[in-house]
PDB file of N, CA, C and O in Angstrom:
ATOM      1  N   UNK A   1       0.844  -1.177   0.000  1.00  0.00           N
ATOM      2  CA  UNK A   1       0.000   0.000   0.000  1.00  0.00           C
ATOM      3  C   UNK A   1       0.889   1.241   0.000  1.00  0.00           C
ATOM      4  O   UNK A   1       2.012   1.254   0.505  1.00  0.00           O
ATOM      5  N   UNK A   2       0.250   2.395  -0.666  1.00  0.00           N
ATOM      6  CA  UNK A   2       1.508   3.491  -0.572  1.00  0.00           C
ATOM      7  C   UNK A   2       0.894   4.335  -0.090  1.00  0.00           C
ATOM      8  O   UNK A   2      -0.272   4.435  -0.474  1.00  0.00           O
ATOM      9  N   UNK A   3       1.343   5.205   0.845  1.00  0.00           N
ATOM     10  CA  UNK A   3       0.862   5.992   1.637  1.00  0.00           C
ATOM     11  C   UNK A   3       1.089   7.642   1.258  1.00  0.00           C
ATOM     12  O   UNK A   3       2.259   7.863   0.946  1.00  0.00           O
ATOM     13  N   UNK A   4       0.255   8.774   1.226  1.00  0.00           N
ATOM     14  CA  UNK A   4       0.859   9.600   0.588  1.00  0.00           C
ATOM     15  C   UNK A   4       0.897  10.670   1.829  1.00  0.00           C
ATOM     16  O   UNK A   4       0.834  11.897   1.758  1.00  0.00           O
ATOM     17  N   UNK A   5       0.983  10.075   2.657  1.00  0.00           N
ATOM     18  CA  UNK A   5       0.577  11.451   4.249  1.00  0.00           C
ATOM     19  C   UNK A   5       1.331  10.680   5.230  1.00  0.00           C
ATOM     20  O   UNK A   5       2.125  11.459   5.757  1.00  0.00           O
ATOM     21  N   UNK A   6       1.436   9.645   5.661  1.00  0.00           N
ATOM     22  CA  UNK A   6       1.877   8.602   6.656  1.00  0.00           C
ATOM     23  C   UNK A   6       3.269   8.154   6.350  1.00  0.00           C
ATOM     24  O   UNK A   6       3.424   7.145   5.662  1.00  0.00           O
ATOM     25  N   UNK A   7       4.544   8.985   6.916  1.00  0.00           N
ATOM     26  CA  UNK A   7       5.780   8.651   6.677  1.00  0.00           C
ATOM     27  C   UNK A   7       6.523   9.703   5.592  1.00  0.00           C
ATOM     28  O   UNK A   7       7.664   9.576   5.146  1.00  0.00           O
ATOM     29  N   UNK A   8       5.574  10.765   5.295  1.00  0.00           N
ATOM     30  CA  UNK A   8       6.020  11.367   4.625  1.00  0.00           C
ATOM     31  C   UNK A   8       6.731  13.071   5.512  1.00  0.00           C
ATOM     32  O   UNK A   8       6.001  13.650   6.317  1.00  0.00           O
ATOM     33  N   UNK A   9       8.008  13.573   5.221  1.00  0.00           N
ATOM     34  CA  UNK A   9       8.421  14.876   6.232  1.00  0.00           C
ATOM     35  C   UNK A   9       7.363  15.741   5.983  1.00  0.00           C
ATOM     36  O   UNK A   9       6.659  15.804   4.976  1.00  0.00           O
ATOM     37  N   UNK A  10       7.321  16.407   7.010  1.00  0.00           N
ATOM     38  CA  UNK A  10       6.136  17.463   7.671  1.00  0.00           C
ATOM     39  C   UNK A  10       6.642  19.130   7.286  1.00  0.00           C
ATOM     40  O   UNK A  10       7.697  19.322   7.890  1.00  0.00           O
ATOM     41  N   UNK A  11       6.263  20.298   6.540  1.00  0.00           N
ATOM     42  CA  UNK A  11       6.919  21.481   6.315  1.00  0.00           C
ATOM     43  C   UNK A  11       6.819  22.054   7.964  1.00  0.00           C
ATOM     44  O   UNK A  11       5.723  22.048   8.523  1.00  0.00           O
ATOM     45  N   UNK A  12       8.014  22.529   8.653  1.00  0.00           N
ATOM     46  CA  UNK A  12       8.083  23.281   9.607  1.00  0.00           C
ATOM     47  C   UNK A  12       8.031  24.754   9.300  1.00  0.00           C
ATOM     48  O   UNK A  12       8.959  25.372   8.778  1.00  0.00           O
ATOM     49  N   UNK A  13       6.459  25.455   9.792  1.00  0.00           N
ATOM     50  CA  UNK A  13       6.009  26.660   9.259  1.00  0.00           C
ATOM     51  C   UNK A  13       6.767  27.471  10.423  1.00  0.00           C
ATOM     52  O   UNK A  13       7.186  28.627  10.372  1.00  0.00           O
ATOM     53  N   UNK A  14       6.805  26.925  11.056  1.00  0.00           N
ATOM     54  CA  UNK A  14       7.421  27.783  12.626  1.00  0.00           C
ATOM     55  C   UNK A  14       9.061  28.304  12.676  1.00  0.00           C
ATOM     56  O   UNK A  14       9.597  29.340  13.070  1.00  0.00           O
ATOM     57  N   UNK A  15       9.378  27.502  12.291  1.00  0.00           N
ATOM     58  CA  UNK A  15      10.672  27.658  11.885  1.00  0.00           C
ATOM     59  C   UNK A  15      11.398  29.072  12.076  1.00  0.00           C
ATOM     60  O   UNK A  15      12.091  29.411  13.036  1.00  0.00           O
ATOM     61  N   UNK A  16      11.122  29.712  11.096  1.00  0.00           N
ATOM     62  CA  UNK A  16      11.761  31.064  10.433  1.00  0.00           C
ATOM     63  C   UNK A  16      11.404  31.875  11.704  1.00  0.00           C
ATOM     64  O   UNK A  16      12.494  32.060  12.246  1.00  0.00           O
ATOM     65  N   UNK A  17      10.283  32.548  12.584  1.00  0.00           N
ATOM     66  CA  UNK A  17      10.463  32.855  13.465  1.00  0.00           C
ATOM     67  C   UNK A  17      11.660  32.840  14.907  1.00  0.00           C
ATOM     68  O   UNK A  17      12.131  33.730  15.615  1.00  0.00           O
ATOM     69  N   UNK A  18      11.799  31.469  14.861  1.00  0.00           N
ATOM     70  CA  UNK A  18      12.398  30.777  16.151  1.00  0.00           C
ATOM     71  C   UNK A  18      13.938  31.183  15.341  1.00  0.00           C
ATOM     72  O   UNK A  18      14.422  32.239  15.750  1.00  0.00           O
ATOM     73  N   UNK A  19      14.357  30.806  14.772  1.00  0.00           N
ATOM     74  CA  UNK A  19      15.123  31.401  14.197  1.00  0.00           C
ATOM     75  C   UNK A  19      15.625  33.085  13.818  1.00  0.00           C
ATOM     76  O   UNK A  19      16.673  33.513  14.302  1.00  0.00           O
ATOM     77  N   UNK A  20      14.986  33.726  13.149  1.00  0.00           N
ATOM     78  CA  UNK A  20      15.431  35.122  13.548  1.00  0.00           C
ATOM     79  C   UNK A  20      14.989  35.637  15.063  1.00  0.00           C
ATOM     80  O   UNK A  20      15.373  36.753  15.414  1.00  0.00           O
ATOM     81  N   UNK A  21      14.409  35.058  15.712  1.00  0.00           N
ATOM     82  CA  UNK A  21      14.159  35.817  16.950  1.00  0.00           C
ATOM     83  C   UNK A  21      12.528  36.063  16.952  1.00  0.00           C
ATOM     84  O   UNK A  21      11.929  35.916  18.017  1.00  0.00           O
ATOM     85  N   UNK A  22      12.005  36.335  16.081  1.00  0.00           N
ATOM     86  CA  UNK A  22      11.267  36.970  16.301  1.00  0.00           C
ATOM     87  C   UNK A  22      10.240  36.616  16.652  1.00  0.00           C
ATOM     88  O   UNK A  22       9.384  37.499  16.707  1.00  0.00           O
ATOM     89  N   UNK A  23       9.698  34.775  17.168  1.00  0.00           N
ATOM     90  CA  UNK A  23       8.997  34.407  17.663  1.00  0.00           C
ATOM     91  C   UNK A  23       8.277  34.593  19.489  1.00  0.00           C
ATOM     92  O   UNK A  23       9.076  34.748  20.413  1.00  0.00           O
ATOM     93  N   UNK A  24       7.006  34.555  19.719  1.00  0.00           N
ATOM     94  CA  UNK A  24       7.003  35.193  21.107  1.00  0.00           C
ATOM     95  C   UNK A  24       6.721  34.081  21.926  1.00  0.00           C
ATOM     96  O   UNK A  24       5.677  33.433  21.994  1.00  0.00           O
ATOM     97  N   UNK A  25       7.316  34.001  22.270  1.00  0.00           N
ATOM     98  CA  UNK A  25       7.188  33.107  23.590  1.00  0.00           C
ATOM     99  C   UNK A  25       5.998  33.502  24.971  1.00  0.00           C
ATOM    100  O   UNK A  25       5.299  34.513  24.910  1.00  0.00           O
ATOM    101  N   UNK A  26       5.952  32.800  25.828  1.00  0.00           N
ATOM    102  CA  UNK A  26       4.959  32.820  26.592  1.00  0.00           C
ATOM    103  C   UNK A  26       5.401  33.844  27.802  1.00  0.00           C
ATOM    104  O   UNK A  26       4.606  34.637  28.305  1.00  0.00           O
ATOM    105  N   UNK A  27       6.956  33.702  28.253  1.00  0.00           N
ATOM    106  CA  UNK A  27       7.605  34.174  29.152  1.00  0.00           C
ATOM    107  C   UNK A  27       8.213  35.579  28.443  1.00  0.00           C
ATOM    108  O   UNK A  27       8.889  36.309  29.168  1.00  0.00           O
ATOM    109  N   UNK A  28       7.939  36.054  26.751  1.00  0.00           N
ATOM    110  CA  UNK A  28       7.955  37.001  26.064  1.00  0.00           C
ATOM    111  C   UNK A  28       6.839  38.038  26.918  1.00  0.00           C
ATOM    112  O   UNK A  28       7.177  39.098  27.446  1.00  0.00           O
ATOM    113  N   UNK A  29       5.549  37.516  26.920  1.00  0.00           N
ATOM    114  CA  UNK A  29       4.178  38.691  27.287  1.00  0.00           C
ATOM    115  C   UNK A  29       4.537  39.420  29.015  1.00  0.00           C
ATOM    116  O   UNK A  29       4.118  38.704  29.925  1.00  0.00           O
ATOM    117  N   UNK A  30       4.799  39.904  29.179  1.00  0.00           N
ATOM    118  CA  UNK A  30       4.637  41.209  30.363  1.00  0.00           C
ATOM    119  C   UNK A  30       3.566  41.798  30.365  1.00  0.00           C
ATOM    120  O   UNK A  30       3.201  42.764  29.696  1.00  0.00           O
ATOM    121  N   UNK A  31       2.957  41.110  31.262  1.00  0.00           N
ATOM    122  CA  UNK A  31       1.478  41.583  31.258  1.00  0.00           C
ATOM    123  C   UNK A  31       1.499  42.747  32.807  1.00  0.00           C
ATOM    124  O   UNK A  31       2.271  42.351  33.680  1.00  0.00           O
ATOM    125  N   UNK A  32       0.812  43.925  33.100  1.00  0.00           N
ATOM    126  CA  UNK A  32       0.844  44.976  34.261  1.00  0.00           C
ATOM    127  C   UNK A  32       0.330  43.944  35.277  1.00  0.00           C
ATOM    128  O   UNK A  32      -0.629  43.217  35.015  1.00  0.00           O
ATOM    129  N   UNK A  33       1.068  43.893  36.578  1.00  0.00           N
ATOM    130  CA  UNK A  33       0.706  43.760  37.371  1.00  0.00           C
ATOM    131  C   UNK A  33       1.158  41.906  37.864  1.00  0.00           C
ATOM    132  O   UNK A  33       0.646  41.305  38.809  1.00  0.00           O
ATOM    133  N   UNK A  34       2.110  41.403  37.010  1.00  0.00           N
ATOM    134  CA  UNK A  34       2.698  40.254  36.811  1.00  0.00           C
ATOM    135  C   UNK A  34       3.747  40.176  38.293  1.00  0.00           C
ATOM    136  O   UNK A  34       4.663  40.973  38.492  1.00  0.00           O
ATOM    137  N   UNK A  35       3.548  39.577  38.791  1.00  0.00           N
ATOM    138  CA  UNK A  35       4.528  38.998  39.948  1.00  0.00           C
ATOM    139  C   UNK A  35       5.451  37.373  39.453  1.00  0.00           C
ATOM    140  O   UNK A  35       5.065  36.360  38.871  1.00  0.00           O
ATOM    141  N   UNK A  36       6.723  37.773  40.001  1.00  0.00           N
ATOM    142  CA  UNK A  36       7.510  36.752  39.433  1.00  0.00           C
ATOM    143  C   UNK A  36       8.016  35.968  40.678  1.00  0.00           C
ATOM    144  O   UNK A  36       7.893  36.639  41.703  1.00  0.00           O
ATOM    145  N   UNK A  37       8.674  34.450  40.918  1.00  0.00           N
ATOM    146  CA  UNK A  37       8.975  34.340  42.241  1.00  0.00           C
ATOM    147  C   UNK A  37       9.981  33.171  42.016  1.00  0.00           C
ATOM    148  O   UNK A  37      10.102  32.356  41.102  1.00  0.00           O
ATOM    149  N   UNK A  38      10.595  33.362  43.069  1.00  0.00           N
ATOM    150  CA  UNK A  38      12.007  32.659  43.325  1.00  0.00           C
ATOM    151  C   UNK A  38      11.912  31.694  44.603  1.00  0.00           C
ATOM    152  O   UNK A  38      11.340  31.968  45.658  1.00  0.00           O
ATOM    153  N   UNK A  39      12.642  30.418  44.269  1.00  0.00           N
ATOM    154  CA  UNK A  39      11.932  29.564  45.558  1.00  0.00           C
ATOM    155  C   UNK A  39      13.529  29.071  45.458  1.00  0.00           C
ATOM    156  O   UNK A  39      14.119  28.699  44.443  1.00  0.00           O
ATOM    157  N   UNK A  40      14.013  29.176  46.732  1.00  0.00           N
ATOM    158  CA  UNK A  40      15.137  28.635  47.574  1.00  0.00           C
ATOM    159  C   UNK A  40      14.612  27.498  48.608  1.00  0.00           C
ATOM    160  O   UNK A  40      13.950  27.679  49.630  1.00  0.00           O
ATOM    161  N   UNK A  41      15.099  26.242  48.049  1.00  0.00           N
ATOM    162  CA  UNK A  41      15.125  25.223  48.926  1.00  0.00           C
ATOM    163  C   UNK A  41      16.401  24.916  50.044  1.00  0.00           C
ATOM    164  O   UNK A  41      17.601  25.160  49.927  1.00  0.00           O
ATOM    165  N   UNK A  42      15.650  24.288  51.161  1.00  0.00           N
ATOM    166  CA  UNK A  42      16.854  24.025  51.915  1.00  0.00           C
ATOM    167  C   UNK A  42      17.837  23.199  51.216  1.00  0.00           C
ATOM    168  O   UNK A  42      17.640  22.706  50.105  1.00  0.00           O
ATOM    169  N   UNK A  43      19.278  23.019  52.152  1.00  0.00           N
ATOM    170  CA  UNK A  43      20.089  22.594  51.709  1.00  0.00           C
ATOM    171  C   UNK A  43      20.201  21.039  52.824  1.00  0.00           C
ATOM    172  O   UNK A  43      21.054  20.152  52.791  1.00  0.00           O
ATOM    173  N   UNK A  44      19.137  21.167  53.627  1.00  0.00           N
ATOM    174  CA  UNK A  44      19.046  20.073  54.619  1.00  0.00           C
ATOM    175  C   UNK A  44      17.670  19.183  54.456  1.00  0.00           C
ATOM    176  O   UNK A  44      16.603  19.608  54.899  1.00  0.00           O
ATOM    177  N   UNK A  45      17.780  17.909  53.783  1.00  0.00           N
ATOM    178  CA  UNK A  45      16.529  17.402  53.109  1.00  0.00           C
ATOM    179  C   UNK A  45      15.537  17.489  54.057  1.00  0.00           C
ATOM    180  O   UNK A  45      14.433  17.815  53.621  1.00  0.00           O
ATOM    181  N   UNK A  46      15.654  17.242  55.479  1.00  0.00           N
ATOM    182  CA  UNK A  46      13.902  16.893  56.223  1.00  0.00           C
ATOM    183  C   UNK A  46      14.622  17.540  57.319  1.00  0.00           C
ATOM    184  O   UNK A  46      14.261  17.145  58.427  1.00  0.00           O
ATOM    185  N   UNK A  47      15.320  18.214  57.315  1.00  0.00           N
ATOM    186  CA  UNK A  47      15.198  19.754  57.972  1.00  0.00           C
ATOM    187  C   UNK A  47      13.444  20.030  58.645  1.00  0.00           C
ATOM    188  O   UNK A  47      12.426  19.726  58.024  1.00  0.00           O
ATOM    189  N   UNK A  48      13.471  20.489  59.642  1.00  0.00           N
ATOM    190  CA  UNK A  48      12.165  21.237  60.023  1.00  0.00           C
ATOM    191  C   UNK A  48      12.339  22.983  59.721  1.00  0.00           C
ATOM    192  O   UNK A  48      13.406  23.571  59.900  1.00  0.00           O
ATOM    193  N   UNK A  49      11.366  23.498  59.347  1.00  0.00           N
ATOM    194  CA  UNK A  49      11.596  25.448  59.427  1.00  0.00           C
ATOM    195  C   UNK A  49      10.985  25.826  59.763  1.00  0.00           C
ATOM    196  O   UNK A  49       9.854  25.861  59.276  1.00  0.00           O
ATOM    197  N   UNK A  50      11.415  26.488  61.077  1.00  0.00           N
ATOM    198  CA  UNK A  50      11.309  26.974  62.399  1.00  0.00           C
ATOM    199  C   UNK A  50      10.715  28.666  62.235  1.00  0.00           C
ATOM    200  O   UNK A  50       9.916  29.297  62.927  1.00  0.00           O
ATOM    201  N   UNK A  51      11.445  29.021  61.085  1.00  0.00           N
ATOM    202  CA  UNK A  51      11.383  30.304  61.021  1.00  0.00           C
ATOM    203  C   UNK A  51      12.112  30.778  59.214  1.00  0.00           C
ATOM    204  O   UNK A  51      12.872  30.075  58.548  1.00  0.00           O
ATOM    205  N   UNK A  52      11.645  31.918  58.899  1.00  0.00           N
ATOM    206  CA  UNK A  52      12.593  32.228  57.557  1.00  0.00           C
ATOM    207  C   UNK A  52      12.450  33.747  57.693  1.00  0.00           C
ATOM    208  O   UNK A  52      11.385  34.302  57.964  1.00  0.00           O
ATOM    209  N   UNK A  53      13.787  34.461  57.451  1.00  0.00           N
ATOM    210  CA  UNK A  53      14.279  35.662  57.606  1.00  0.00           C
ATOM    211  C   UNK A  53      14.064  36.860  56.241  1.00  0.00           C
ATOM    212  O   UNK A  53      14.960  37.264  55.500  1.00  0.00           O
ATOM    213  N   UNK A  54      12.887  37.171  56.213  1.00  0.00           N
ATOM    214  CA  UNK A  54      12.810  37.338  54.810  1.00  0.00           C
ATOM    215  C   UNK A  54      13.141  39.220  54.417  1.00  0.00           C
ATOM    216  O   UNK A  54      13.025  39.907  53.402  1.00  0.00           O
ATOM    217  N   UNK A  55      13.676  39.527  56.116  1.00  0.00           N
ATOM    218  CA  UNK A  55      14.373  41.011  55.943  1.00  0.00           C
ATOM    219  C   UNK A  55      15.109  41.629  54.871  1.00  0.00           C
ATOM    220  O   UNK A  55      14.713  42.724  54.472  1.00  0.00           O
ATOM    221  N   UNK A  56      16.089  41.114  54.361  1.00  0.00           N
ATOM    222  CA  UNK A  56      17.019  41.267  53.498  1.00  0.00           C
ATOM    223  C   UNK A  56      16.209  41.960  51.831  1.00  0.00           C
ATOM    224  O   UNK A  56      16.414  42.920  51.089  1.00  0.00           O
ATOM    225  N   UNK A  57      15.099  40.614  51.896  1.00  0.00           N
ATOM    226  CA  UNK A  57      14.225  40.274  50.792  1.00  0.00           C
ATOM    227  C   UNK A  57      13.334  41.829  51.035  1.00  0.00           C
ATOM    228  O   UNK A  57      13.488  42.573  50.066  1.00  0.00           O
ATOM    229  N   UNK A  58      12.937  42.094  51.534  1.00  0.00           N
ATOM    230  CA  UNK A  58      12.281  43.495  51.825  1.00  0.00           C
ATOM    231  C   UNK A  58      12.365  44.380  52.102  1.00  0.00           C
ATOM    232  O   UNK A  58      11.377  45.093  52.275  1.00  0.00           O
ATOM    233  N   UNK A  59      13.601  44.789  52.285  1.00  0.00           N
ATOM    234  CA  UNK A  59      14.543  45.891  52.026  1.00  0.00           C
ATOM    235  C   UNK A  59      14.973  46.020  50.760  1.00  0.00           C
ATOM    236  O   UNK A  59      14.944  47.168  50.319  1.00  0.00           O
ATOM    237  N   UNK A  60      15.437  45.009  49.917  1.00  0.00           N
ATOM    238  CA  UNK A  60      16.041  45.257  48.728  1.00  0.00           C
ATOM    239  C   UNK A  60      14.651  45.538  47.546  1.00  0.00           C
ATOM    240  O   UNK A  60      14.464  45.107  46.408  1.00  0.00           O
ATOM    241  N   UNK A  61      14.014  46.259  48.244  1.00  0.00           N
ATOM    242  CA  UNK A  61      12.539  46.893  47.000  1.00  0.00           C
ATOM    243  C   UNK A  61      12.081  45.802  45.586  1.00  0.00           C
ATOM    244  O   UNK A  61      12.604  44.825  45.050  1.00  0.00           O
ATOM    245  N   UNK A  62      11.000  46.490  45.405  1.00  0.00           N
ATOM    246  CA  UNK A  62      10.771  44.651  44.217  1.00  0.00           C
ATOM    247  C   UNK A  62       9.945  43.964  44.584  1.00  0.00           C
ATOM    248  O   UNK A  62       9.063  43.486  43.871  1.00  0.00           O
ATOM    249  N   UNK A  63      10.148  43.717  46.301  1.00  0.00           N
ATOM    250  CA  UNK A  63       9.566  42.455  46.673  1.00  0.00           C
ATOM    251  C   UNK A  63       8.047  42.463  47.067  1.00  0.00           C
ATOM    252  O   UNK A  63       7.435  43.511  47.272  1.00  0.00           O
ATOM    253  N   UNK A  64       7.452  41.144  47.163  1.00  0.00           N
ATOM    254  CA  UNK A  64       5.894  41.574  48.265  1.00  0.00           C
ATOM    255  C   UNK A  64       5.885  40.237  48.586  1.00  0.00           C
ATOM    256  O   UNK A  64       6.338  39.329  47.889  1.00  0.00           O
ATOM    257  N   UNK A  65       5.313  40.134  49.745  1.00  0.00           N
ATOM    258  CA  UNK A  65       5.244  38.484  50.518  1.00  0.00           C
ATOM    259  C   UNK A  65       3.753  38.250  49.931  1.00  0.00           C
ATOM    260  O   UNK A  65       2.762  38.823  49.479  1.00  0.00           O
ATOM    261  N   UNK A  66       4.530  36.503  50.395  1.00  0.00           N
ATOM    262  CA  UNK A  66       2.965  35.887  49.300  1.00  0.00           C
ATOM    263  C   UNK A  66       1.579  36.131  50.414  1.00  0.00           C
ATOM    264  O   UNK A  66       0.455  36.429  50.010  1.00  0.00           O
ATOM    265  N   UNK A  67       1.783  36.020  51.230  1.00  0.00           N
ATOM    266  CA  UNK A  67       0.584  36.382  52.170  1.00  0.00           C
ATOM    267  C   UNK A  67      -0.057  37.507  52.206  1.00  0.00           C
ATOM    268  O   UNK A  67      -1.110  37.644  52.829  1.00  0.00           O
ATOM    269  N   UNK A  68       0.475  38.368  51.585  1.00  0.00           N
ATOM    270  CA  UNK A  68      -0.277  39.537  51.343  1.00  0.00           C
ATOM    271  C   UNK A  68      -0.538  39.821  50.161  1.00  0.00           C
ATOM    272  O   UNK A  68      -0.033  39.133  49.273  1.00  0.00           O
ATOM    273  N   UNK A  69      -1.430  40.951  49.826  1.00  0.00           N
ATOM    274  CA  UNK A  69      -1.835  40.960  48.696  1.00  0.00           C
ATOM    275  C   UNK A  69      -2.092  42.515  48.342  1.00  0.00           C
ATOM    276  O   UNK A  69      -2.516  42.833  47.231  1.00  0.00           O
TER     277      UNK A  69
END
């Protein structure tokens, strides 16, 4: 049987974008009002946390804790 779709290469329309750049990505859109976040794991697997010092983090401007809103 000869197949004229099944085994045959596929045209990559996407291509030429991804290539010059000029394709947008998802992490491209900056939408107002977008919060971004950074997660530091311990370095001690089953560690208990007692407490976390998040001074530093809120002084250096930028920031907002997740508990608030």
């Amino acid at each position: 049987m000869d197949y004229h779709v099944i085994g045959q290469p596929v045209a990559r329309t996407d291509n030429a974008g991804k290539v010059t750049g000029e394709a947008r990505y998802t992490a491209d859109v900056l939408l107002p009002g977008t919060l971004w976040a950074k997660t530091l794991r311990s370095p001690y697997s089953h560690a208990r946390i007692i407490r976390i010092d998040t001074s530093r983090a809120e002084k250096a401007g930028g920031t907002r804790r997740a508990d608030r809103q």
